[in-house]
C-alpha positions in Angstrom: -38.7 -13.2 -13.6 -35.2 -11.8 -13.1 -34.0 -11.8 -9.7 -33.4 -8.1 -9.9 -37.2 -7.6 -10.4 -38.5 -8.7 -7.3 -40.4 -7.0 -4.8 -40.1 -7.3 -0.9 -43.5 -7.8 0.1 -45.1 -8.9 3.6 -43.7 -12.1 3.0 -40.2 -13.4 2.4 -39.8 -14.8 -0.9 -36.6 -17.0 -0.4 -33.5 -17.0 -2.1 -34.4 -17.7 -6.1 -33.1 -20.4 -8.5 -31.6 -17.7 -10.7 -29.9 -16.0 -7.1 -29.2 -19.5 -6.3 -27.1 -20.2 -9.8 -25.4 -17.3 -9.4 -24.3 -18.3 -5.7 -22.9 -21.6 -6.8 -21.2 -20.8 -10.1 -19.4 -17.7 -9.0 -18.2 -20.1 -5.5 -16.9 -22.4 -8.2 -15.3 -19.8 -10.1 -13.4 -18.4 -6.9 -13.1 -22.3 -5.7 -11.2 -23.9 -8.6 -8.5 -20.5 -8.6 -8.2 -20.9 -4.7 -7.9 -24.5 -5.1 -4.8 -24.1 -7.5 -2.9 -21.2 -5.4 -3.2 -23.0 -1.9 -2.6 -26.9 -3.0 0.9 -26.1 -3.4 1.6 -24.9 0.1 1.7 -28.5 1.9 4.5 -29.3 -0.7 6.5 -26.8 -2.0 9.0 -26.4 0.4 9.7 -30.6 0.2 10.2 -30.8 -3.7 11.5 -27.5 -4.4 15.1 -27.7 -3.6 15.1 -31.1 -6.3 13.5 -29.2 -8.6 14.6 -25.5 -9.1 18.2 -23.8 -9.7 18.7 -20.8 -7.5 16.6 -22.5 -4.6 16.8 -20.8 -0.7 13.8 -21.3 1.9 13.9 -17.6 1.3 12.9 -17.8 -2.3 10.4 -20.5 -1.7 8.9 -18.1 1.2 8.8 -15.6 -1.7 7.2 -18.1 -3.9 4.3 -19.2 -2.1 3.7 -15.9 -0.8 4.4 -13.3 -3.7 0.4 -14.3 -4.9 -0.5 -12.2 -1.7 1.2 -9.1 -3.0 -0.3 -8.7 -6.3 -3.3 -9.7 -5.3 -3.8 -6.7 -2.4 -2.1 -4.5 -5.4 -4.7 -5.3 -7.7 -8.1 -6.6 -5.9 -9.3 -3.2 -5.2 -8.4 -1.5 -9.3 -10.2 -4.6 -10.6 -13.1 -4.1 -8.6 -13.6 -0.8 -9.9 -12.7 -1.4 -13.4 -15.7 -4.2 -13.4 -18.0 -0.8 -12.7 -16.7 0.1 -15.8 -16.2 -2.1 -18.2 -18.3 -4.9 -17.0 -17.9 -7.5 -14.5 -17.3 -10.6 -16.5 -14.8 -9.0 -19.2 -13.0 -8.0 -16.4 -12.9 -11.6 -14.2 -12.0 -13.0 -17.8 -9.0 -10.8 -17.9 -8.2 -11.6 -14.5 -8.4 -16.0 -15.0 -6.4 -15.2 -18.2 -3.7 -13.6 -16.3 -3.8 -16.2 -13.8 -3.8 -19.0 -16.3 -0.3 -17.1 -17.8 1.1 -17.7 -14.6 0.2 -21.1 -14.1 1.5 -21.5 -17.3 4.7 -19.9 -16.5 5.4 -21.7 -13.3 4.6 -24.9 -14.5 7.6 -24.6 -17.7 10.0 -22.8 -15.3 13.0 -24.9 -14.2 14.3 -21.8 -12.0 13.0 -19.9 -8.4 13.3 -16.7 -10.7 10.6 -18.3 -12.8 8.3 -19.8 -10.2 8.4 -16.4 -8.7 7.2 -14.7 -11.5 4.4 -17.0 -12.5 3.2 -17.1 -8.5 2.8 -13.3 -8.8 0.9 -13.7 -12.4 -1.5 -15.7 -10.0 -2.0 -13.2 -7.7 -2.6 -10.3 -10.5 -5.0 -12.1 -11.8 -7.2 -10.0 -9.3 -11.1 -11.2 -9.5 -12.1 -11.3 -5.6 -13.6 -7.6 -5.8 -15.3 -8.4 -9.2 -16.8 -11.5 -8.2 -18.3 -10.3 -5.3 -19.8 -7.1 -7.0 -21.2 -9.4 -9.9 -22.9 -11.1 -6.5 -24.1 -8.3 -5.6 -25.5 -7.5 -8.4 -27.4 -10.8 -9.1 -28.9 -11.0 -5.7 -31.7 -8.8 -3.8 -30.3 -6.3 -1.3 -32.5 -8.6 1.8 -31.0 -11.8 0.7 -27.4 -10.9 0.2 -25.7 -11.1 3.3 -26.8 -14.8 3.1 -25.6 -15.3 -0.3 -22.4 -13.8 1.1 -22.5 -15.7 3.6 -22.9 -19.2 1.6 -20.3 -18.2 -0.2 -17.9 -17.8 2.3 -18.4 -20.8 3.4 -17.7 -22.5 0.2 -14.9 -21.1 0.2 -13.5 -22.1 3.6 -14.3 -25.7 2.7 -12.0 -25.8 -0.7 -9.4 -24.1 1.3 -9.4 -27.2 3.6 -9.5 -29.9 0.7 -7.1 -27.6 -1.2 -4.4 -28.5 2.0 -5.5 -32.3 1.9 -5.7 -33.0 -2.1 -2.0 -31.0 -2.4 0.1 -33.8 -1.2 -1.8 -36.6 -2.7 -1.7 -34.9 -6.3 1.6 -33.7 -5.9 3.1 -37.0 -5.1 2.3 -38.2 -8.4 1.7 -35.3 -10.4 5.1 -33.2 -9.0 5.0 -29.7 -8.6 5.3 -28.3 -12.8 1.7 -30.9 -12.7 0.4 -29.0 -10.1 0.7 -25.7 -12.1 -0.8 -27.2 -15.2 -3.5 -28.7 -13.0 -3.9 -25.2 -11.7 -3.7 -23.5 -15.1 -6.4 -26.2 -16.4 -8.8 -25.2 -13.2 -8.4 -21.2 -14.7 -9.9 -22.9 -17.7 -13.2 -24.5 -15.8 -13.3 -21.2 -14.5 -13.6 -19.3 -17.5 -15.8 -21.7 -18.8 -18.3 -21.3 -15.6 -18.3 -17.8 -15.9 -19.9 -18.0 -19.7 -22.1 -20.9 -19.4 -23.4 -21.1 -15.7 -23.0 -17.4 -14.4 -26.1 -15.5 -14.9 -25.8 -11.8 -16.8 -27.3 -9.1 -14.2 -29.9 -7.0 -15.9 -28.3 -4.1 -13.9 -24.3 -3.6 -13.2 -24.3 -0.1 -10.5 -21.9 0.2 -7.2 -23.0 -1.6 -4.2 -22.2 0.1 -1.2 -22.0 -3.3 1.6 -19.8 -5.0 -1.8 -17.9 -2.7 -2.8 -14.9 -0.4 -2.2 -15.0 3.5 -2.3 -11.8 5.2 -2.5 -14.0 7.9 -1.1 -14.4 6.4 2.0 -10.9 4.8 2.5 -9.7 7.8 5.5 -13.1 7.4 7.8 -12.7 3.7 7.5 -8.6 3.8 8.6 -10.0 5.6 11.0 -11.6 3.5 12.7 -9.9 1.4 15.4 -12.2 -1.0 15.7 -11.8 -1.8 12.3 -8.1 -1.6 12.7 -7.9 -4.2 15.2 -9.7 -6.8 13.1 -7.1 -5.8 9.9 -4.6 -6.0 12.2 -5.6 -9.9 13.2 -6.2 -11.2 9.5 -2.7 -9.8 8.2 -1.3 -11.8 11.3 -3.7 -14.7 10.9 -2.3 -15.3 7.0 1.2 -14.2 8.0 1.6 -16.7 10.4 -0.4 -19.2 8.2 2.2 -18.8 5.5 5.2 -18.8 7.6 4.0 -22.3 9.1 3.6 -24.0 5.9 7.2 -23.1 5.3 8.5 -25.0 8.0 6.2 -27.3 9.1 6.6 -30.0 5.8 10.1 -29.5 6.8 9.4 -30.3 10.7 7.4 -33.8 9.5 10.2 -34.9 7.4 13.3 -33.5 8.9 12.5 -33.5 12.9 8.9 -36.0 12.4 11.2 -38.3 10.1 8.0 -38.6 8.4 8.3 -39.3 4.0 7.0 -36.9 2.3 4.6 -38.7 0.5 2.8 -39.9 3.8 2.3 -36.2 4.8 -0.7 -36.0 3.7 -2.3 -38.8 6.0 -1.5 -35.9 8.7 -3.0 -33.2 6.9 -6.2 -35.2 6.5 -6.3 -36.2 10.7 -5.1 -32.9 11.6 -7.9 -30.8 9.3 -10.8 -33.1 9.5 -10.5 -33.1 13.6 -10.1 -29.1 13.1 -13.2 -29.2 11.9 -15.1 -31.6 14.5 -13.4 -29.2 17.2 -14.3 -26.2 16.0 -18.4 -27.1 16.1 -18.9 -26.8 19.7 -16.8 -23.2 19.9 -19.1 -22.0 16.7 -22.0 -23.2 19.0 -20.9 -21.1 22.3 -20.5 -18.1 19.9 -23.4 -18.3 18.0 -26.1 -19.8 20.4 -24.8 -18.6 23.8 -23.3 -15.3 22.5 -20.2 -15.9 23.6 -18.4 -14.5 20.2 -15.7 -12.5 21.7 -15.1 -14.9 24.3 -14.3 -18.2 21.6 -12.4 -14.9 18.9 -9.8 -14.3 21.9 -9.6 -17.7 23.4 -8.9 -18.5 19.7 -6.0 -15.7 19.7 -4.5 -17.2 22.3 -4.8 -20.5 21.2 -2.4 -19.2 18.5 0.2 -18.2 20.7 0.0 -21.3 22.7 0.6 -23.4 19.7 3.0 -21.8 17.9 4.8 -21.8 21.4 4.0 -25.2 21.5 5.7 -25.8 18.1 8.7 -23.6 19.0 9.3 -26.1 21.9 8.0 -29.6 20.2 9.2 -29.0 16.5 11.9 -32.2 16.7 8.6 -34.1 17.9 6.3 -36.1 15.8 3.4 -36.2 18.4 4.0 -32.5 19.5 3.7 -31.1 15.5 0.5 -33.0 14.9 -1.3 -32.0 18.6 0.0 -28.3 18.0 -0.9 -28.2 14.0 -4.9 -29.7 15.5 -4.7 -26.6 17.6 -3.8 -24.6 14.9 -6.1 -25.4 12.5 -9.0 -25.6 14.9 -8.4 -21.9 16.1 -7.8 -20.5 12.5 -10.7 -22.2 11.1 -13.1 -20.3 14.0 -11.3 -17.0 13.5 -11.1 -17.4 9.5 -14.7 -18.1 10.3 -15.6 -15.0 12.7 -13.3 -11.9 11.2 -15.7 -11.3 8.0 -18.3 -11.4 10.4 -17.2 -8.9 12.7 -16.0 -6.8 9.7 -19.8 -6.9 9.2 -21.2 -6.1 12.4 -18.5 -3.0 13.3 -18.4 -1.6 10.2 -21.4 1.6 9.5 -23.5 0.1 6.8 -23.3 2.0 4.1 -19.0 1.2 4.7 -19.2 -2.0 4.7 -17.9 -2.4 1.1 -14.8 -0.6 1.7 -14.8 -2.0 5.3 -14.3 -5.8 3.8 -11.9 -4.5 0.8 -9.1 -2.8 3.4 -9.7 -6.4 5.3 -8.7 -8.2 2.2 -5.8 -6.5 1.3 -4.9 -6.9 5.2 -5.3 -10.5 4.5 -3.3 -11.0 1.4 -0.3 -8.6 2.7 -0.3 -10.7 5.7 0.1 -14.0 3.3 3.2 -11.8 1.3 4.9 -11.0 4.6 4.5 -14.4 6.2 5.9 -16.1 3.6 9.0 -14.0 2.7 9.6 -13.7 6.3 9.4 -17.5 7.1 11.2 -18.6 4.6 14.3 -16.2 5.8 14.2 -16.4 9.3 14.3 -20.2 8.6 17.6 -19.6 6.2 19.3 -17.4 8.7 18.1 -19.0 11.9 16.2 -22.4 11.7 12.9 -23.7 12.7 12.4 -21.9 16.2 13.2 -18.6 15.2 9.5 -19.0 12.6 7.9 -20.7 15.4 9.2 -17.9 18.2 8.1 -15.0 15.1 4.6 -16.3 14.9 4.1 -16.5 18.6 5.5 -12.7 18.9 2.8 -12.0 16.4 -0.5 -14.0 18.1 0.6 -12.4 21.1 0.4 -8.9 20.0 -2.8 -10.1 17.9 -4.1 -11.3 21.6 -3.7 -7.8 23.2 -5.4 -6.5 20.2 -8.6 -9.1 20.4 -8.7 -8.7 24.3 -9.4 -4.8 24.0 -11.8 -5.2 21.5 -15.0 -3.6 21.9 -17.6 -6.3 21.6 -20.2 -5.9 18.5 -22.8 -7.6 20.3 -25.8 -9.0 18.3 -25.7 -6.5 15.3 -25.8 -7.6 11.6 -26.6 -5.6 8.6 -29.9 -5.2 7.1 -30.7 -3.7 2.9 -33.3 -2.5 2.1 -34.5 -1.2 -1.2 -36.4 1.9 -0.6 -37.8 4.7 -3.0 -36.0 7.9 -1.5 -35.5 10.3 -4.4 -34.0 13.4 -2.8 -31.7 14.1 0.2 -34.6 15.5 2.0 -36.5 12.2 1.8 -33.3 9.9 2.4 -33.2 11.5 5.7 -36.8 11.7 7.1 -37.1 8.1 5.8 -34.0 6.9 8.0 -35.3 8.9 10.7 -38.8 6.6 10.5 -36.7 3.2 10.4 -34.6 4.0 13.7 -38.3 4.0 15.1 -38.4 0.3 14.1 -38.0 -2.1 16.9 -34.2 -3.6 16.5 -33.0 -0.8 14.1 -29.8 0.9 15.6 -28.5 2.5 13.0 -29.6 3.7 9.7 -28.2 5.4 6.6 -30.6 5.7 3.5 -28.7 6.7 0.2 -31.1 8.6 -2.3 -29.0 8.0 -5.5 -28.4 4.0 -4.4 -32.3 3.9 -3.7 -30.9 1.6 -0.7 -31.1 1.7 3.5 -28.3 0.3 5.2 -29.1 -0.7 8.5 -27.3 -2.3 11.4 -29.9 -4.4 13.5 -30.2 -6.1 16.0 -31.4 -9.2 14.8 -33.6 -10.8 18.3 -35.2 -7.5 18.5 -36.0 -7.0 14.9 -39.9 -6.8 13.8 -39.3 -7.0 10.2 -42.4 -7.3 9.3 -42.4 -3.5 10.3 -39.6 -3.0 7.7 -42.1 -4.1 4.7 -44.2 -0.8 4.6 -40.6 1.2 3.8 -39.6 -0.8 0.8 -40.0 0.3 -2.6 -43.2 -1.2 -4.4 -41.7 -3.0 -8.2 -38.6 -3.3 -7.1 
């Protein structure tokens, strides 16, 4: 049985092999192109200058964060073209144009050409497509944790992304990397015929999707604002670092350049063991804004840290462990609280603005790392980026907190306005339901609950029978 075709009964049927496939193919899909964009960053700013005519830290900045630019420029279009014209012809297009640019960056011998190709990458647009073909090939009650799986798949080729970089690149050199990068847009395409399944339906998903429609009520919303605020810093003072810091290892560390990456793999891997016991205080002892602001200003303190420690081998590494342990939690956390403030039938549009915060945080971070460094040297990036988690921290500290809520689908069988609203009226009467919009012509409620006090079993008798 398709996985469109089930039912929710009394009983939860788990996620399904079919809801499962698509869960993993489409993560590998978005993997192997995340993979190629970010395993340059460790490196680029070392072999560069050997490498390109018309080389400045400026241009490199440009290089590595161009991708960001296009990307916010096109995510949102290609989102809405895939309601159109289908959502795999549409990620096709996208790997295609991505593969160009690997292409052309791997054949250039000039910034000029890197440049270009980085920003063919970055067109290549498929976030908002792939995670409407998810939504589509997934059940509304199971698809904040097929979201969820997927982000976390994500996050983890990010990391080996940072650690592999280095190692290929030291053999492979940076035009390798590209074709490694355009091969990998290749696997993609590949996935995305064999392994993706087709969705027997292709409609807009309101919690998936962006509505132009509902772009002003969203800006509105400072909430909101905060937490697009703090991923556009997050990336921008992400990108600026890994314009300086390979530079800080070789040049102030006197580290080679190919033994970076035996710091990249301490320095990520004890992120990681470090973050556990702050995910456990959010999570378990609801302590979530507590561990997102002491992560803020964990950000300021390192990048402080860095601004006073650069020339120091021991300093970089303890303030880069910092580092990545506090962006890993908040990396972690924003989508998440994107999720819980946004109103539920926003959420789409919600998590598309936070996306294009995020990749115009990348664009910025790297052009203006790369010229501050040029004009100024390492402390003026490191002094920058503090500037920016500090203002990020004043943001985070007057954050409301969201509390306990997560959203909740439903599928429902509300054919008119009339009945979309006495029906939503009936589910704020559930135990744990705080808010509730039903959409008639979605057949969908979007709920915000909160999850302790939840009787779902209560929910069952709303849901639409042969769905």
């Amino acid at each position: 049985m398709d996985t469109n075709n089930h039912s929710l009964t009394g009983q939860d049927t788990g996620i399904t092999p079919t809801e499962r496939r698509a869960i993993t193919s489409l993560a590998g899909i978005f993997s192997v192109r995340m993979f190629g964009l970010f395993m340059i960053l460790p490196v680029f700013t070392l072999y560069a200058q050997d490498h390109y005519t018309g080389y400045t830290v400026t241009l490199a900045g440009l290089a590595i964060g161009i991708y960001g630019f296009t990307q916010a420029l096109f995510q949102i279009p290609f989102g809405m073209l895939s309601d159109r014209l289908g959502r795999k012809p549409v990620i096709m297009v996208g790997l295609l144009i991505f593969i160009l640019g690997s292409v052309i960056a791997a054949v250039s011998d000039s910034m000029l050409g890197v440049i270009v190709g980085r920003a063919l990458q970055g067109a290549g647009a498929i976030v908002a497509a792939v995670m409407a073909l998810l939504a589509d090939l997934t059940r509304e009650e199971h698809r904040t944790k097929a979201m969820a799986a997927f982000g976390v798949s994500i996050g983890m080729v990010f990391i080996i992304a940072l650690m592999a970089g280095p190692v290929i690149g030291r053999v492979t050199g940076l035009s390798g990397l590209f074709w490694i990068t355009a091969a990998l847009g290749i696997a993609g395409i590949v996935m995305l015929y064999l392994f993706v399944p087709n969705p027997a339906l292709t409609c807009f998903h309101r919690d998936a999707e962006a509505s132009i429609t509902q772009f002003s009520d969203v800006l509105k919303d400072t909430q909101l604002l905060r937490l697009d605020a703090g991923i556009f810093i997050l990336h921008l003072i992400l990108m600026a670092s890994w314009i300086v810091l390979p530079l800080a290892l070789r040049d102030s560390g006197g580290m080679a350049a190919d033994e970076h990456w035996k710091i990249y793999v301490l320095v990520l891997l004890l992120s990681v063991v470090f973050m556990v016991p702050f995910v456990i205080l959010a999570e378990k002892y609801r302590r979530a804004k507590l561990v997102f602001s002491g992560a803020v200003l964990a950000l300021v303190l390192c990048q402080f840290g860095l601004f006073s420690y650069y020339h120091n081998l021991i300093g970089i590494v303890i303030m880069m462990v910092v580092f990545f342990t506090a962006f890993n939690i908040l990396e972690a956390n924003l989508p998440s609280l994107v999720s819980r403030v946004a109103p539920p039938e926003k959420k789409g549009t919600a998590l598309g603005i936070y996306s294009t915060s995020q990749f115009l945080g990348a664009f910025i971070g790297g052009l203006v790392g790369g010229w501050l460094f040029d004009e100024y040297g390492f402390s003026a990036v490191f002094a920058f980026c503090s500037i920016m988690a500090g203002l990020w921290f004043l943001f985070a500290i007057t954050m409301k907190s969201p509390g306990e809520l997560r959203s909740h689908l439903l599928k429902v069988d509300a054919r008119t306005r009339q009945e979309a609203s006495e029906l939503a009226a009936r589910l704020y009467r559930v135990p744990g339901v705080v808010e509730a919009v039903v959409v008639a012509e979605d057949g969908v409620a979007y709920l915000k609950v909160n999850q302790k006090e939840l009787k779902e079993e209560q929910l069952t008798v709303f849901s639409s029978p042969g769905i």
